[in-house]
mmCIF entry with sequence, helices, sheets and N, C-alpha, C, O atoms, coordinates in Angstrom:
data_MODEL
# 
_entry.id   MODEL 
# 
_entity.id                         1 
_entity.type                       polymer 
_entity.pdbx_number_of_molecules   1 
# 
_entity_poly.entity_id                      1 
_entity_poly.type                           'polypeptide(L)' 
_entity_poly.nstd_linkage                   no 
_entity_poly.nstd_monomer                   no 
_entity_poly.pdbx_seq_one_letter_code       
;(UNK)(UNK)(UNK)(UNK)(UNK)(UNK)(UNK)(UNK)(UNK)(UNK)(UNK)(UNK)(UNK)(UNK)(UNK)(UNK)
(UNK)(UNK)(UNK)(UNK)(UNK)(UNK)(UNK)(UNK)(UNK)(UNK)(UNK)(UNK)(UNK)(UNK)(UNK)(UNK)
(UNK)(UNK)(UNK)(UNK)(UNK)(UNK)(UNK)(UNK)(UNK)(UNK)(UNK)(UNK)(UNK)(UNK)(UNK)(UNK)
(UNK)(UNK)(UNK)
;
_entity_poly.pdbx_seq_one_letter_code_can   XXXXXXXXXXXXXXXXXXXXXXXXXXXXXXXXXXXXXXXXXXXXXXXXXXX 
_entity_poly.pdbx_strand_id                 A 
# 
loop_
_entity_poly_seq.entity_id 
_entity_poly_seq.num 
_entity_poly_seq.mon_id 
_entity_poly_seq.hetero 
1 1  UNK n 
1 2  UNK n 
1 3  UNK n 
1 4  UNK n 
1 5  UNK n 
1 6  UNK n 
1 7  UNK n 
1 8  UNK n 
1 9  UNK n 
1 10 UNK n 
1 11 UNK n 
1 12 UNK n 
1 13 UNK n 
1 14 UNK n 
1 15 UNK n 
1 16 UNK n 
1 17 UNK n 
1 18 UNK n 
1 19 UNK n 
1 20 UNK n 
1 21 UNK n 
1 22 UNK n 
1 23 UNK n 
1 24 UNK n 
1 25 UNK n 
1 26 UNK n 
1 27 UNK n 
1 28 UNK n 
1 29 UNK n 
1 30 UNK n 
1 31 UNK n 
1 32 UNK n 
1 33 UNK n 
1 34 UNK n 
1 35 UNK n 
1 36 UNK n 
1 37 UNK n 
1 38 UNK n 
1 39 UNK n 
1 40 UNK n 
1 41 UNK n 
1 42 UNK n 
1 43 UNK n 
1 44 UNK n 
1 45 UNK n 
1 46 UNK n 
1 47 UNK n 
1 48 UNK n 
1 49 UNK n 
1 50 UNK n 
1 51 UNK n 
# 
_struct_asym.id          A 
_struct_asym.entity_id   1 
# 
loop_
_struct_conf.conf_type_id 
_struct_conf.id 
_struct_conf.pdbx_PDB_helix_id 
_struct_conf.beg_label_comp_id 
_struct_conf.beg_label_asym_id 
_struct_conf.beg_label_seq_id 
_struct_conf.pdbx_beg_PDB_ins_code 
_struct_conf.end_label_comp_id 
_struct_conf.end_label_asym_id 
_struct_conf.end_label_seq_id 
_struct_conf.pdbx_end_PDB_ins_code 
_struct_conf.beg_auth_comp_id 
_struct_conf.beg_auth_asym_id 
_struct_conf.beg_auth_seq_id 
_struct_conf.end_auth_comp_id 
_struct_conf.end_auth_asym_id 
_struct_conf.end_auth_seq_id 
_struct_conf.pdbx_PDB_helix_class 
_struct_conf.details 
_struct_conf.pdbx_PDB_helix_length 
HELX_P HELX_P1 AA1 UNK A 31 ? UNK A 37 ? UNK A 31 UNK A 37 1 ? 7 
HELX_P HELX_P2 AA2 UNK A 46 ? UNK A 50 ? UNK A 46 UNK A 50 1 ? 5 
# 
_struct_conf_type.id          HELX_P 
_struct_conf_type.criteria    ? 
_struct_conf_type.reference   ? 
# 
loop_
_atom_site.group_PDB 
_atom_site.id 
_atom_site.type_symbol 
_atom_site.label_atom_id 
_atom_site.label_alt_id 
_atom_site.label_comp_id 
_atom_site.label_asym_id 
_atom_site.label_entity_id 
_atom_site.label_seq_id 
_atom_site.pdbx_PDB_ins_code 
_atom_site.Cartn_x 
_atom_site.Cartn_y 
_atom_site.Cartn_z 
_atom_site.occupancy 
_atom_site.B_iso_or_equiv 
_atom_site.pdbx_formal_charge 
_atom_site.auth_seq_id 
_atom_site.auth_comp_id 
_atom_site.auth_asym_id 
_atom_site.auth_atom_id 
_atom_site.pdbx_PDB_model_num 
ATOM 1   N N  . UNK A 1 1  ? 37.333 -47.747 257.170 1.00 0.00 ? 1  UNK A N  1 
ATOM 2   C CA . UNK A 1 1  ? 38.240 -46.653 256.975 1.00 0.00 ? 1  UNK A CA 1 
ATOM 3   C C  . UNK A 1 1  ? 39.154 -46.602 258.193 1.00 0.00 ? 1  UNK A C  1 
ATOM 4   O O  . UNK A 1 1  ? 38.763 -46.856 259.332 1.00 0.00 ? 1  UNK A O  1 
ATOM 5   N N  . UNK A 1 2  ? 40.445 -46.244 257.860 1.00 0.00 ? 2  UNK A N  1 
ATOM 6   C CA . UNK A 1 2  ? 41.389 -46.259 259.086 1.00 0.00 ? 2  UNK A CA 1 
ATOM 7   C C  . UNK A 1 2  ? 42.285 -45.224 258.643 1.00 0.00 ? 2  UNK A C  1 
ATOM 8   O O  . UNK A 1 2  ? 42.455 -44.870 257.476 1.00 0.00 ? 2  UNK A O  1 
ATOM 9   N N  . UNK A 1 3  ? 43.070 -44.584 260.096 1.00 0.00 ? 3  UNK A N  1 
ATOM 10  C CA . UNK A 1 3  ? 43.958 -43.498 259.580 1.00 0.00 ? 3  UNK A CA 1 
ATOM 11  C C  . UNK A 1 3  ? 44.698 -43.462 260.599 1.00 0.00 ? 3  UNK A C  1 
ATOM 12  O O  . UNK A 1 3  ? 44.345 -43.861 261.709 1.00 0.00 ? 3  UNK A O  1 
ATOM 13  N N  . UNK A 1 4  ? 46.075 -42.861 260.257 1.00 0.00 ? 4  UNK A N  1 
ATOM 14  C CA . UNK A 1 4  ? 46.568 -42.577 261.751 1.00 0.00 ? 4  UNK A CA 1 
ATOM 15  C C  . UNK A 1 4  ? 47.318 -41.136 261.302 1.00 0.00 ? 4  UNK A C  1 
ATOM 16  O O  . UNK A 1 4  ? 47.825 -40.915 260.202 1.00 0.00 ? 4  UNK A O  1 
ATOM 17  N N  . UNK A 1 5  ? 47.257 -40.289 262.362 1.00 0.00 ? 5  UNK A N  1 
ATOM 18  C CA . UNK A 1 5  ? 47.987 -38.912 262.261 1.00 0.00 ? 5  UNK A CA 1 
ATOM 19  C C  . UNK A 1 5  ? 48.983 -38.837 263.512 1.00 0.00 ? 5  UNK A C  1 
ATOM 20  O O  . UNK A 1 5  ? 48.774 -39.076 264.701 1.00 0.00 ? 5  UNK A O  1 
ATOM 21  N N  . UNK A 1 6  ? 49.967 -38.482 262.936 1.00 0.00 ? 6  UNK A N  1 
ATOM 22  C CA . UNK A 1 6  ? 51.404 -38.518 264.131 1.00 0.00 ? 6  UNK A CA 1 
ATOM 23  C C  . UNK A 1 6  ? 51.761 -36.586 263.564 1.00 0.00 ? 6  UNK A C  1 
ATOM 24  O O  . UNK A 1 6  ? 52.287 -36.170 262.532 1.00 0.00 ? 6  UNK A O  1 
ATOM 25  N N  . UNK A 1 7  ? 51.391 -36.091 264.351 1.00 0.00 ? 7  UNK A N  1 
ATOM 26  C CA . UNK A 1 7  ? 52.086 -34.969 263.763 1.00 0.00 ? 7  UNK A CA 1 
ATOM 27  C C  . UNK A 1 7  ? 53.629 -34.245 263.827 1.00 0.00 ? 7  UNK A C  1 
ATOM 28  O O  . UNK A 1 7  ? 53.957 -33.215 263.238 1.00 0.00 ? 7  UNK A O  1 
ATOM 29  N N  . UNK A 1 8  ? 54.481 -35.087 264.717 1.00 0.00 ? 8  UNK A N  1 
ATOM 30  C CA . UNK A 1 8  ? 55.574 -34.718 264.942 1.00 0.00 ? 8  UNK A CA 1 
ATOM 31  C C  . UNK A 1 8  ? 56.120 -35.992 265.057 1.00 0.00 ? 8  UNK A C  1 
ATOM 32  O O  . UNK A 1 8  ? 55.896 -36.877 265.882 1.00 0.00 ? 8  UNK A O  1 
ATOM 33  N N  . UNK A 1 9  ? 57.234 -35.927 263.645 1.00 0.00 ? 9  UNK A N  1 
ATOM 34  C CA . UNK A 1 9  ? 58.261 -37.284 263.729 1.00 0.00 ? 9  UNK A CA 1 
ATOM 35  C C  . UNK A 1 9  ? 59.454 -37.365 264.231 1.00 0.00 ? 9  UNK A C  1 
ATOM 36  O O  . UNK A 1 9  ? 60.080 -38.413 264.385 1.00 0.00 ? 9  UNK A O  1 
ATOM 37  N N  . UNK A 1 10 ? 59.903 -36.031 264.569 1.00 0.00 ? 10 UNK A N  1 
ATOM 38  C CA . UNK A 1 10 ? 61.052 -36.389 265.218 1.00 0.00 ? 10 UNK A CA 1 
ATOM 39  C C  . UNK A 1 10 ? 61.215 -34.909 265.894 1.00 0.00 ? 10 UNK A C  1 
ATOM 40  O O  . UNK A 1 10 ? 60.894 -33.829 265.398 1.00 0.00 ? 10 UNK A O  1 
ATOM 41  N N  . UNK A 1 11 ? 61.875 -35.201 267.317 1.00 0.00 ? 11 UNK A N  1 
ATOM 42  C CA . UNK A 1 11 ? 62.228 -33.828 268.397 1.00 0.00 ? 11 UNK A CA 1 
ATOM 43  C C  . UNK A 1 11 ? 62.583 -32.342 267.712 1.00 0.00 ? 11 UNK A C  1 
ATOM 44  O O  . UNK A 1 11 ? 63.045 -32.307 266.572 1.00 0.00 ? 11 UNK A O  1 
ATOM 45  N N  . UNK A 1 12 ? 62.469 -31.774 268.066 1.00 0.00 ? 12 UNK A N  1 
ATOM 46  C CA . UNK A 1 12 ? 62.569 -30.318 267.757 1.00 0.00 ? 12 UNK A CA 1 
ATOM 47  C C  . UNK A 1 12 ? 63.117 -29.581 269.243 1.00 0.00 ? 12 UNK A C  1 
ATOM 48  O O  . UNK A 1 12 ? 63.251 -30.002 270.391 1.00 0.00 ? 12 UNK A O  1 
ATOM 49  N N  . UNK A 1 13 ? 63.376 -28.138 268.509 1.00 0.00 ? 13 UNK A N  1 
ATOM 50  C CA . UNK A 1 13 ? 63.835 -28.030 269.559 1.00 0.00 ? 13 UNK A CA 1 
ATOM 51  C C  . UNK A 1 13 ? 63.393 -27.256 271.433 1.00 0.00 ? 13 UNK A C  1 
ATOM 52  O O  . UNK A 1 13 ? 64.107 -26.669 272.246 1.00 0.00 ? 13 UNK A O  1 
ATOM 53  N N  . UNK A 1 14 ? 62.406 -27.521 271.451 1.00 0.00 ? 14 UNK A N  1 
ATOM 54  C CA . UNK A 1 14 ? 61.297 -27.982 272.416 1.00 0.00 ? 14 UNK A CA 1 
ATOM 55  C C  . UNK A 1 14 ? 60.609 -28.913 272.871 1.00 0.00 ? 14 UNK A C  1 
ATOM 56  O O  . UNK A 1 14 ? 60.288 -29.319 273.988 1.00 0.00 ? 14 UNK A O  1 
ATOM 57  N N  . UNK A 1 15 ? 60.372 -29.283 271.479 1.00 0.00 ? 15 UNK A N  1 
ATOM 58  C CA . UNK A 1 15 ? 59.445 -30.504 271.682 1.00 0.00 ? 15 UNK A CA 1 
ATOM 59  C C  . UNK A 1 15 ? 60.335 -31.646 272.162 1.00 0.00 ? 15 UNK A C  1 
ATOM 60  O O  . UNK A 1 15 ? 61.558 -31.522 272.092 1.00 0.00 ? 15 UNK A O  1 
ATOM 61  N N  . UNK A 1 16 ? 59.516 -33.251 272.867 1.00 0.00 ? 16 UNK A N  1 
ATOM 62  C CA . UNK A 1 16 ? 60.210 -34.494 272.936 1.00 0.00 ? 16 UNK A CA 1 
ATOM 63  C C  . UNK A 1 16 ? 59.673 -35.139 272.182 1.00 0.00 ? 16 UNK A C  1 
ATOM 64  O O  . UNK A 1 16 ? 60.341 -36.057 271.706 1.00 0.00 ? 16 UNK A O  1 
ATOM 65  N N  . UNK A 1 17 ? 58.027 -34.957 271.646 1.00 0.00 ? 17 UNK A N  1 
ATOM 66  C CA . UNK A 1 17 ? 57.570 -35.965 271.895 1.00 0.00 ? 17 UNK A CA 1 
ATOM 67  C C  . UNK A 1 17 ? 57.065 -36.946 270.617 1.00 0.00 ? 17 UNK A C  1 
ATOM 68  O O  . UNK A 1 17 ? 56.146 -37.764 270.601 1.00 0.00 ? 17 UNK A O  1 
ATOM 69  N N  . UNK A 1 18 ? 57.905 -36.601 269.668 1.00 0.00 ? 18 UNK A N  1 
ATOM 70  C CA . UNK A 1 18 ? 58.569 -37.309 268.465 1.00 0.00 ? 18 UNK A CA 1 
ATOM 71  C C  . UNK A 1 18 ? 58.946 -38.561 268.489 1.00 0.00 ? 18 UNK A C  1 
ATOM 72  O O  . UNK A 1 18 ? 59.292 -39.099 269.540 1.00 0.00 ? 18 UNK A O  1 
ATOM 73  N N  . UNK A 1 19 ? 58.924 -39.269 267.173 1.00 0.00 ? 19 UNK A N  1 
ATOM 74  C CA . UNK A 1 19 ? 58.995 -41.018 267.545 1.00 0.00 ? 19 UNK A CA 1 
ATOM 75  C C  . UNK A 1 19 ? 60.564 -41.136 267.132 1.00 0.00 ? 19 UNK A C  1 
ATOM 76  O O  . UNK A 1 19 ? 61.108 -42.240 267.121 1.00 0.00 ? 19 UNK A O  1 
ATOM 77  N N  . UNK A 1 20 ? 61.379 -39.752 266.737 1.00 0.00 ? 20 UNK A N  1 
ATOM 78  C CA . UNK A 1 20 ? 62.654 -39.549 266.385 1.00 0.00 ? 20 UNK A CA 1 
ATOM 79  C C  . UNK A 1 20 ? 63.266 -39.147 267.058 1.00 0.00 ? 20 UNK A C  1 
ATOM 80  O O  . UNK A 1 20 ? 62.328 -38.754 267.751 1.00 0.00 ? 20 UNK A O  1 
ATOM 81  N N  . UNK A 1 21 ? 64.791 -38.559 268.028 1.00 0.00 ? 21 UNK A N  1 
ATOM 82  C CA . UNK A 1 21 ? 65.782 -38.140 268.668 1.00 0.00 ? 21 UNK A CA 1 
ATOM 83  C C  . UNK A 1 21 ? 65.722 -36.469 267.609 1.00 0.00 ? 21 UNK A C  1 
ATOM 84  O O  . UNK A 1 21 ? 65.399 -36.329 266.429 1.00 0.00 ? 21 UNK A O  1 
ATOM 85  N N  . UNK A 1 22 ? 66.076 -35.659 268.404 1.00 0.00 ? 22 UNK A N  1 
ATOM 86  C CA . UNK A 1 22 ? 66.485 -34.688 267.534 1.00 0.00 ? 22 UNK A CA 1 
ATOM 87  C C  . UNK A 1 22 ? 67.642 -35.096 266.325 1.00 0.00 ? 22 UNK A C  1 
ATOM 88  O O  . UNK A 1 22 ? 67.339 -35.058 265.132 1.00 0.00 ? 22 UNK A O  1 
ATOM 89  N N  . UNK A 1 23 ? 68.575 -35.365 266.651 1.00 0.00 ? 23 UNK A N  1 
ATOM 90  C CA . UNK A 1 23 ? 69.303 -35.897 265.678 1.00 0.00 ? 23 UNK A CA 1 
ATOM 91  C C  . UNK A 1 23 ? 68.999 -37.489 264.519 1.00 0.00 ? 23 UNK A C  1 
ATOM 92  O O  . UNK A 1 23 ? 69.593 -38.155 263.671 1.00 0.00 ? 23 UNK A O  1 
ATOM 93  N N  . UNK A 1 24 ? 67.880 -37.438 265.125 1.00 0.00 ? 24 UNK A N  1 
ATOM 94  C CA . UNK A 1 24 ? 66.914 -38.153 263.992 1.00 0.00 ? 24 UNK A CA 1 
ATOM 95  C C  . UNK A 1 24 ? 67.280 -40.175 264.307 1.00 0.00 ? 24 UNK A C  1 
ATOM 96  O O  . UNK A 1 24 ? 67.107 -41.055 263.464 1.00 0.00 ? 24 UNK A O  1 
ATOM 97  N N  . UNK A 1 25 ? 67.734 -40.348 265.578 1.00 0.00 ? 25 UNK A N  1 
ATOM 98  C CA . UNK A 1 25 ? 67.634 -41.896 265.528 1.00 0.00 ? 25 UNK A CA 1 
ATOM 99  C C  . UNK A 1 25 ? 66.816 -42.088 266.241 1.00 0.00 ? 25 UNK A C  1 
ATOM 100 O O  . UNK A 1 25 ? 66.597 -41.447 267.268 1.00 0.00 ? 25 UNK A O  1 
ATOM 101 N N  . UNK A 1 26 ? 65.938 -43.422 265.644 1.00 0.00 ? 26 UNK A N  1 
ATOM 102 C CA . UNK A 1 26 ? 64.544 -44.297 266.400 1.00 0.00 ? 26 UNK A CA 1 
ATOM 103 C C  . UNK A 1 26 ? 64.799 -43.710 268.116 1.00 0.00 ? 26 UNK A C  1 
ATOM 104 O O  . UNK A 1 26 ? 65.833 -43.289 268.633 1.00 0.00 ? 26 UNK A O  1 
ATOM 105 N N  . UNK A 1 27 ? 63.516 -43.870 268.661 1.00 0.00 ? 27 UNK A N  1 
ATOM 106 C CA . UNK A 1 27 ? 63.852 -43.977 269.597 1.00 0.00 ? 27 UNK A CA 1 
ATOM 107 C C  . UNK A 1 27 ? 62.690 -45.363 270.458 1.00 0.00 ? 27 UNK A C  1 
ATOM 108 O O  . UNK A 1 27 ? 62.331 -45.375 271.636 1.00 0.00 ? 27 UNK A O  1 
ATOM 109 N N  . UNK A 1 28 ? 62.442 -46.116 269.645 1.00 0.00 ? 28 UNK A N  1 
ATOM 110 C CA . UNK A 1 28 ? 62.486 -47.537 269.525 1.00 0.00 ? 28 UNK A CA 1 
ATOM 111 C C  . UNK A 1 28 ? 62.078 -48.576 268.685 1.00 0.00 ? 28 UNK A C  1 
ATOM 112 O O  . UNK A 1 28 ? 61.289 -48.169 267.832 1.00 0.00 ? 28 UNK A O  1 
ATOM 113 N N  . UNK A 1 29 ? 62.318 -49.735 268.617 1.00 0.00 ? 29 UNK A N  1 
ATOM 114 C CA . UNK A 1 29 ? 61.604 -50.167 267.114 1.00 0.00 ? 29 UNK A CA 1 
ATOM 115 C C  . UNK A 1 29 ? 61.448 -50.166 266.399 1.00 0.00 ? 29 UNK A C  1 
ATOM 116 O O  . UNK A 1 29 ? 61.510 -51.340 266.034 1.00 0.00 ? 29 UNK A O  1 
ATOM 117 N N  . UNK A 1 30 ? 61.042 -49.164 265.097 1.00 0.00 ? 30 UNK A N  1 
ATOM 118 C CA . UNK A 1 30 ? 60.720 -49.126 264.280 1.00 0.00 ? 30 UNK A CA 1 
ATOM 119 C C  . UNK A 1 30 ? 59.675 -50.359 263.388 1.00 0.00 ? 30 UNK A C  1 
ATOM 120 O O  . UNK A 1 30 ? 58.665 -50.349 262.683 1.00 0.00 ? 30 UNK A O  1 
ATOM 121 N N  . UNK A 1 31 ? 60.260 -50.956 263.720 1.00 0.00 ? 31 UNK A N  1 
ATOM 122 C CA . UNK A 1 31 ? 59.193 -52.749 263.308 1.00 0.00 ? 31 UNK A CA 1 
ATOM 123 C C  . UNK A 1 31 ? 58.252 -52.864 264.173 1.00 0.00 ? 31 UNK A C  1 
ATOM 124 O O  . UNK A 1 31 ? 57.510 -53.819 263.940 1.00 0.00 ? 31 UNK A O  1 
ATOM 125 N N  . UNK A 1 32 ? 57.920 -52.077 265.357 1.00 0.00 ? 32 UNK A N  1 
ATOM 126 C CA . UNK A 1 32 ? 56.685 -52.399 265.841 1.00 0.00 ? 32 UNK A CA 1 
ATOM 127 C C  . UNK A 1 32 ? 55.560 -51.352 264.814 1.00 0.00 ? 32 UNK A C  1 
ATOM 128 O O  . UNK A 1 32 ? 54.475 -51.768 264.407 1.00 0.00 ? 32 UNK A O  1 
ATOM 129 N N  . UNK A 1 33 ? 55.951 -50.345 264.609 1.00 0.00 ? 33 UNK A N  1 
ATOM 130 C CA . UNK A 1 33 ? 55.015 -49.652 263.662 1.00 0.00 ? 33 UNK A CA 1 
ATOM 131 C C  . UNK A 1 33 ? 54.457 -50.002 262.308 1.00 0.00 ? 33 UNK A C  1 
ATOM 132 O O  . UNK A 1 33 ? 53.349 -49.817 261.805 1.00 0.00 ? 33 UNK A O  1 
ATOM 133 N N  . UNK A 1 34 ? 56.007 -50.788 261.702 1.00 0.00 ? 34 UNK A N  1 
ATOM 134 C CA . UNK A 1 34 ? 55.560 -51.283 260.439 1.00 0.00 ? 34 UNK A CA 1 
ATOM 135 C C  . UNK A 1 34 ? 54.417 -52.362 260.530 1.00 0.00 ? 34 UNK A C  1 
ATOM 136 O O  . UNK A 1 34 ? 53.497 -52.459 259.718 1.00 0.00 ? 34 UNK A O  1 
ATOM 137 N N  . UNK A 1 35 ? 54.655 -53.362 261.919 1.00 0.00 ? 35 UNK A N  1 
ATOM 138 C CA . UNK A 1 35 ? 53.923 -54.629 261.665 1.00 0.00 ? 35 UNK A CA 1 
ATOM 139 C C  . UNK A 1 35 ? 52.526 -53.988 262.163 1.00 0.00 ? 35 UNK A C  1 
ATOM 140 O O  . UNK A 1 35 ? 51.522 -54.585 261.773 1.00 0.00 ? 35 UNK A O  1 
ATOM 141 N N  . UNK A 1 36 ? 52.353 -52.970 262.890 1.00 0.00 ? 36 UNK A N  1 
ATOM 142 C CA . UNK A 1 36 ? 50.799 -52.405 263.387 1.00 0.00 ? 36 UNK A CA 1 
ATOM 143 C C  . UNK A 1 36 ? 50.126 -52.184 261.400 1.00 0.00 ? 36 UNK A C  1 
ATOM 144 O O  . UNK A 1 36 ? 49.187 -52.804 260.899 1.00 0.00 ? 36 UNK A O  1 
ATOM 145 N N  . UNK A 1 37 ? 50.865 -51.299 260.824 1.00 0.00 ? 37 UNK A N  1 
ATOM 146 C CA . UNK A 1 37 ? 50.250 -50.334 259.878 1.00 0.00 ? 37 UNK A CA 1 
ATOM 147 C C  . UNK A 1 37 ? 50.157 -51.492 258.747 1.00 0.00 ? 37 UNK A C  1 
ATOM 148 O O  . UNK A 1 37 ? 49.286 -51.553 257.879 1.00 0.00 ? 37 UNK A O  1 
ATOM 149 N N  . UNK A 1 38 ? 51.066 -52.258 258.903 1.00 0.00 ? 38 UNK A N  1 
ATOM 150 C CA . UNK A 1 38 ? 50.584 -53.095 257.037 1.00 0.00 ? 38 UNK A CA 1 
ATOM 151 C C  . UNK A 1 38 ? 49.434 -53.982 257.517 1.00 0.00 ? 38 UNK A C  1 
ATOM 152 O O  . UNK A 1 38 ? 48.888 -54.705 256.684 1.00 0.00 ? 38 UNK A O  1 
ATOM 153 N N  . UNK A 1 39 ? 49.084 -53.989 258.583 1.00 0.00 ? 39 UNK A N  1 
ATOM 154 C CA . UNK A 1 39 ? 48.005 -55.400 258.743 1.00 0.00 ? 39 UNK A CA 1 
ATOM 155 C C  . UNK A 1 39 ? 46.757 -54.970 257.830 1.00 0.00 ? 39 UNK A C  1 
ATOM 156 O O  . UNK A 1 39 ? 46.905 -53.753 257.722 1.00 0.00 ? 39 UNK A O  1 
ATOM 157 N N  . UNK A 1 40 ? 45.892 -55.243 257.295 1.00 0.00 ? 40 UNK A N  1 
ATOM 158 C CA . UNK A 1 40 ? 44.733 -55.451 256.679 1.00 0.00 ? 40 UNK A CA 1 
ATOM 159 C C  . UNK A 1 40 ? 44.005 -54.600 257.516 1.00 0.00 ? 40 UNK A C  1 
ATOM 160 O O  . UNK A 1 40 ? 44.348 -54.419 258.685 1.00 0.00 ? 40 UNK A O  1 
ATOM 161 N N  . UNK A 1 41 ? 42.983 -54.036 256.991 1.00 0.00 ? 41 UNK A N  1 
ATOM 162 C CA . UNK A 1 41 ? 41.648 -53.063 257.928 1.00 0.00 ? 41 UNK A CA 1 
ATOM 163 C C  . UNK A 1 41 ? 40.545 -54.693 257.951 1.00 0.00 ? 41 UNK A C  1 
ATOM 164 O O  . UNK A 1 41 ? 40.513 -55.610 257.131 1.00 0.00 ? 41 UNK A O  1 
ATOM 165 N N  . UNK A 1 42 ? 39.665 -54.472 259.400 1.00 0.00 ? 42 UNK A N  1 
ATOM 166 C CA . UNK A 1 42 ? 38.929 -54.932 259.951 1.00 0.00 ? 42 UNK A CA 1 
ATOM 167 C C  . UNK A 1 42 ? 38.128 -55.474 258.035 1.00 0.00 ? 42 UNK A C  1 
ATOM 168 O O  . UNK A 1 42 ? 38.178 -56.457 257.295 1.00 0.00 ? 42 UNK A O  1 
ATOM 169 N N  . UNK A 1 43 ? 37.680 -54.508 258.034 1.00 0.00 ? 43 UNK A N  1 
ATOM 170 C CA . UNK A 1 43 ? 36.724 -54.221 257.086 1.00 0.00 ? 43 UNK A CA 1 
ATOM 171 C C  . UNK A 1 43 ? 37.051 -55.113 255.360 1.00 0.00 ? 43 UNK A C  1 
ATOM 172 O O  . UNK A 1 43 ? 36.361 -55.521 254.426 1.00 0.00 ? 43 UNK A O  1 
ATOM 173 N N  . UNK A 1 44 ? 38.216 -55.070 255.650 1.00 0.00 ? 44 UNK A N  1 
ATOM 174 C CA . UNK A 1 44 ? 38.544 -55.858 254.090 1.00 0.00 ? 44 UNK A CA 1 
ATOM 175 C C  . UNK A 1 44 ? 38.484 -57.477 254.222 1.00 0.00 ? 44 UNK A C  1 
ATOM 176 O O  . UNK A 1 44 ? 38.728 -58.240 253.286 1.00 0.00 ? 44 UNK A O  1 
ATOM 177 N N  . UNK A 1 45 ? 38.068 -57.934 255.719 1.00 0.00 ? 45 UNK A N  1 
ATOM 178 C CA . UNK A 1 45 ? 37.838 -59.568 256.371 1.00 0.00 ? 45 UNK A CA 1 
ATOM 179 C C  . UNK A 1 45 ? 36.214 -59.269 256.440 1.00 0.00 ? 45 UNK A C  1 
ATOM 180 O O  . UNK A 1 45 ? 35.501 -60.102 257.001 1.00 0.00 ? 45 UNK A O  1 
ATOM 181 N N  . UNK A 1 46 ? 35.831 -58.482 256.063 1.00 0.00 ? 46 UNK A N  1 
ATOM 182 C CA . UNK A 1 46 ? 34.237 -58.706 256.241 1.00 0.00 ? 46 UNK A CA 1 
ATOM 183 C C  . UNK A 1 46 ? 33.432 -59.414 254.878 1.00 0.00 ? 46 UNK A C  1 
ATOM 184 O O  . UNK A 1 46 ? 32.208 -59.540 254.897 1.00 0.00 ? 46 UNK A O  1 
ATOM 185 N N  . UNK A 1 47 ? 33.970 -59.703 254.112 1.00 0.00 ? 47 UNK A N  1 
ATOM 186 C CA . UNK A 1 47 ? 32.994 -59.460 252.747 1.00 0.00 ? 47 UNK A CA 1 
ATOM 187 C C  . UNK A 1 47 ? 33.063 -61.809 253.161 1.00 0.00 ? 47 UNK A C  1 
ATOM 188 O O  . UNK A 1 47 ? 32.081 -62.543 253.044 1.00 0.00 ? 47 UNK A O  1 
ATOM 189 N N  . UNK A 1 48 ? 34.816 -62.377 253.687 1.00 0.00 ? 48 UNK A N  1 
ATOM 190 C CA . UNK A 1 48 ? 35.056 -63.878 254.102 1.00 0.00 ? 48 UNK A CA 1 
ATOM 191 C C  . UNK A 1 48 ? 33.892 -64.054 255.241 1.00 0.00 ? 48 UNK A C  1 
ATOM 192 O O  . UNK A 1 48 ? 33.502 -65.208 255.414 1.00 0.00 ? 48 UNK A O  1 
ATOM 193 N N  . UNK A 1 49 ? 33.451 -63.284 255.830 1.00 0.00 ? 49 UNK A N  1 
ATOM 194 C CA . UNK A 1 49 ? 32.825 -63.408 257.079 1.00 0.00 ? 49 UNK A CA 1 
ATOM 195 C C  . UNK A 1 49 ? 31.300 -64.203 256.428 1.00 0.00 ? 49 UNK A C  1 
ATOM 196 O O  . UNK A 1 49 ? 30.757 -65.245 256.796 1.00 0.00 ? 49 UNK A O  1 
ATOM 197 N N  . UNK A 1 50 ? 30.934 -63.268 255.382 1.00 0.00 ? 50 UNK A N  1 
ATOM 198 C CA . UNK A 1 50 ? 29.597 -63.840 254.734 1.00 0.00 ? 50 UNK A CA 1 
ATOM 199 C C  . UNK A 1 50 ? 29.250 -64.817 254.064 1.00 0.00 ? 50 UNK A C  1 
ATOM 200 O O  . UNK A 1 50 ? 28.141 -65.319 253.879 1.00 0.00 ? 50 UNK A O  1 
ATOM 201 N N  . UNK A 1 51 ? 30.770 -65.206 253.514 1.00 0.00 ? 51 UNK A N  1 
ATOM 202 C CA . UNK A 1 51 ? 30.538 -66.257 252.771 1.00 0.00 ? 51 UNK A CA 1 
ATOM 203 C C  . UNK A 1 51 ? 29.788 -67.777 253.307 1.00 0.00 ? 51 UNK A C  1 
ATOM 204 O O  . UNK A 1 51 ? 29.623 -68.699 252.508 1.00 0.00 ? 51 UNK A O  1 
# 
């Protein structure tokens, strides 16, 4: 099982600490997140492990 919780996506007006600018542009990457989150869970390479 895997999860991730980001609770604030983009600045407000206090907050920084959003992965968005208040006015809503990246404030880096964006492709580093995608390539973290589509990878496979640990757990779905376990069943090849036994074979």
């Amino acid at each position: 099982m895997g999860g991730l919780c980001y609770t604030q996506l983009t600045d407000v007006e206090q907050e920084v600490n959003g992965l968005y600018t208040y006015d809503r542009r990246p404030k880096f990457d964006v492709e580093i997140f995608r390539e973290i989150l589509s990878q496979p869970a640990a757990i779905e390479h376990a069943d090849e492990a036994d074979d």
